[in-house]
N, C-alpha and C positions, 0 to 999 in steps of 0.2 A: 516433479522434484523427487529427490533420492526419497524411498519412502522409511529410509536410517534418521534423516532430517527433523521427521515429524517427531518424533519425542522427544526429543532436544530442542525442536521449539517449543513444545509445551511446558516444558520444564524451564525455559527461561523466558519466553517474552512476555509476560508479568511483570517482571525485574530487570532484565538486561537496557540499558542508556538507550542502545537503537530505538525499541520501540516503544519507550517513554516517550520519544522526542518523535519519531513518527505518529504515532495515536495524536500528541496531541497537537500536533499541526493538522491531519484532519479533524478535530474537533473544533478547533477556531474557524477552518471552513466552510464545516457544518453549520456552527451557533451562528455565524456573518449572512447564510444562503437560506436555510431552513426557518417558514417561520416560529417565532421565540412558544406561541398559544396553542399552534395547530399538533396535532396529528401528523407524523410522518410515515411513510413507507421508505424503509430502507434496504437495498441489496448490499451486502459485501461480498463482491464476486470474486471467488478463489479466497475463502473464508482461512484454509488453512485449520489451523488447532483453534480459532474461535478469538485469538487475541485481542484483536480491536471491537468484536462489539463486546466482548467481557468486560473492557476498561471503560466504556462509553456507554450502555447500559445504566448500569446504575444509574448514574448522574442526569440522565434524560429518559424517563418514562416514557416520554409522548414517543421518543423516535421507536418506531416497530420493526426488527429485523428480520430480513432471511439472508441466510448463508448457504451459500451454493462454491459445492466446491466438488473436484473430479476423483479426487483419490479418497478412497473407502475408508482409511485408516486418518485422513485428515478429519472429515464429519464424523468418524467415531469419538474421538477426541474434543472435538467442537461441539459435539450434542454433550458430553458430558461434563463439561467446563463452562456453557453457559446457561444450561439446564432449560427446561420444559418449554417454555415461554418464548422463546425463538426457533423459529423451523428452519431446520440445517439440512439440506437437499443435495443429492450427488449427482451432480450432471458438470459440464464442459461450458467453458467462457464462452465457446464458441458458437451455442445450440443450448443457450438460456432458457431452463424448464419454469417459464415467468411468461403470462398473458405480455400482451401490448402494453404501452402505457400506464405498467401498472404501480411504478416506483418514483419517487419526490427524489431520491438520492441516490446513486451507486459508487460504492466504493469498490476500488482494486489497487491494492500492495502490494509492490514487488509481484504481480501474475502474469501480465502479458509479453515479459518478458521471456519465459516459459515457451508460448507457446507458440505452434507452426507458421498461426496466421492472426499475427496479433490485428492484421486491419481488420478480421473478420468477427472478433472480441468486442473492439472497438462499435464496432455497425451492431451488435446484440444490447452493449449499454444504450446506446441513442433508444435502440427500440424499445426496451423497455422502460424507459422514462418519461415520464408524463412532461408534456410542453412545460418549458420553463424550469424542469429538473435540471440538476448536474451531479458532474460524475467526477468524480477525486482520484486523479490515478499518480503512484509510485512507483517509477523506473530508475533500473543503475543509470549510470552516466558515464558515457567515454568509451570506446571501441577500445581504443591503447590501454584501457586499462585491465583489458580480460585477465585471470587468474587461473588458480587453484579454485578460489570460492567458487566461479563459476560453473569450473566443471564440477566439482561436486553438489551444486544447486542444480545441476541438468539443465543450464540458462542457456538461449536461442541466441541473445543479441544483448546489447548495449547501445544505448541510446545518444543522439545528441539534443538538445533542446528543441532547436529547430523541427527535427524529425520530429519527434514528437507531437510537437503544436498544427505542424503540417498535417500527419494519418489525423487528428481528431479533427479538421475542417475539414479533409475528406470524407468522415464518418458523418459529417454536418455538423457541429457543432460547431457553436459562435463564441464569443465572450470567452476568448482561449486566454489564459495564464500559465506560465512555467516559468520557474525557478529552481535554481541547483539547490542541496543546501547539503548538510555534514560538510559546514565548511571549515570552521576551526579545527576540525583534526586532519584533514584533506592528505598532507604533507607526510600524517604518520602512517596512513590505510594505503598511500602510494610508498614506502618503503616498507611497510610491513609485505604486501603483494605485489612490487615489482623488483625487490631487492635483495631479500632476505628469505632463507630457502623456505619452501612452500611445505605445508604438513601433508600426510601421507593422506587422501583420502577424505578429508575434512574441513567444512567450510571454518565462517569466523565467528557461524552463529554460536554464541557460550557467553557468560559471565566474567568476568574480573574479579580480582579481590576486593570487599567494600571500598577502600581509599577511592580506588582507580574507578570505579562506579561512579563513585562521587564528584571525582572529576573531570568526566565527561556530561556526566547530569546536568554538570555546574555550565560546560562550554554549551551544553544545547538550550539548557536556558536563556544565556546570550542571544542563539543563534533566532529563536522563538519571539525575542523581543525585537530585535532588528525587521524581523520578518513582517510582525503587525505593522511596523510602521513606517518603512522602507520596501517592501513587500519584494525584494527580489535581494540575491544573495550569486555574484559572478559565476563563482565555483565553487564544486563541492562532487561527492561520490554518487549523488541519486539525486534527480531530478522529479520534482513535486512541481504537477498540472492540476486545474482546475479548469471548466469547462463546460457550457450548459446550451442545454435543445433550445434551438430557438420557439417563440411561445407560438408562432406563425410561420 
């Protein structure tokens, strides 16, 4: 990723609707997979500025972090945002500095979309999950929809569902689930990026004015609630898998 990107995510995804609404759809996957008493080991691979285990943290003692992520200036950020108590590690998705077996959960947002050989990512998660672990992964959605955002996020590819569900049962993984979802605004992120002239240099990661916060907070709530109980969602901008080693 553009390493201009990193401070301006640290500076909003705390606050910004995206990764309200992201965080906590991995967190309902987590609390549904992980059990509720035990002890967890957690990865989040391609950690970034530390956002997801700083908002999930808290809230969950028992789960135990590490953060591995490739660029210097990401874990510089991420050691000092979720402080002491989780080890934030600089290494590559691809060449996970992590024994065998040694994780209950791994997570990756928006990261293998990044990079050269995302089947290669994919084959690192399996391996480092302990039989019966799963792995929560967040990709864009749609070839036709490539950007502006994307070239300034340095993005490799866009995904379709399918693909997606496919590389994880090549990497072995069983119990495959994917769903689109940013569905309610769908309509607006495809005329704001296929319509409407592109900014110079600059993705769409940044905040709103409160109101407008608020009323997307409001659509992803919707979209969170559908999701428990309906569990799939047609379309939408990013595709969210879920996925686990089989125990044998």
């Amino acid at each position: 990723m553009d390493p201009a990107e990193y401070p301006k995510l640290a500076a909003v995804e705390d606050r910004m609707w995206y990764f309200r609404a992201l965080h906590s759809h991995v967190e309902r996957i987590l609390q549904e997979t992980l059990p509720a008493a035990a002890p967890a080991e957690l990865l989040d691979a391609g950690c970034g500025t530390g956002g997801l285990i700083r908002r999930l943290q808290p809230s969950h003692p028992r789960w135990r972090w590490t953060g591995v992520d490739l660029s210097p200036i990401a874990c510089a950020f991420a050691r000092e945002r979720v402080g002491k108590e989780v080890r934030v590690v600089e290494g590559s998705v691809t060449a996970l500095p992590l024994p065998d077996a040694s994780c209950d959960a791994v997570t990756s947002l928006d990261v293998i979309y990044h990079v050269d050989d995302d089947c290669a990512a994919l084959r690192e998660f399996f391996r480092v999950l302990r039989p019966g672990g799963w792995v929560v992964i967040n990709v864009p959605a749609y070839r036709w929809l490539w950007s502006y955002h994307d070239v300034a996020t340095h993005a490799r590819r866009r995904y379709g569902k399918k693909e997606l569900a496919a590389k994880l049962r090549e990497a072995g993984f069983g119990d495959v689930r994917a769903t689109h979802w940013n569905t309610v605004f769908f309509p607006l992120l495809v005329m704001r990026r296929k319509f409407l002239p592109a900014p110079q240099n600059q993705s769409d990661v940044g905040l709103f004015p409160p109101p407008i916060e608020a009323v997307f907070n409001f659509g992803m709530m919707a979209e969170r609630t559908w999701l428990r109980t309906v569990k799939r969602l047609p379309l939408g901008s990013s595709i969210f898998a879920v996925a686990r080693k089989p125990v044998a």
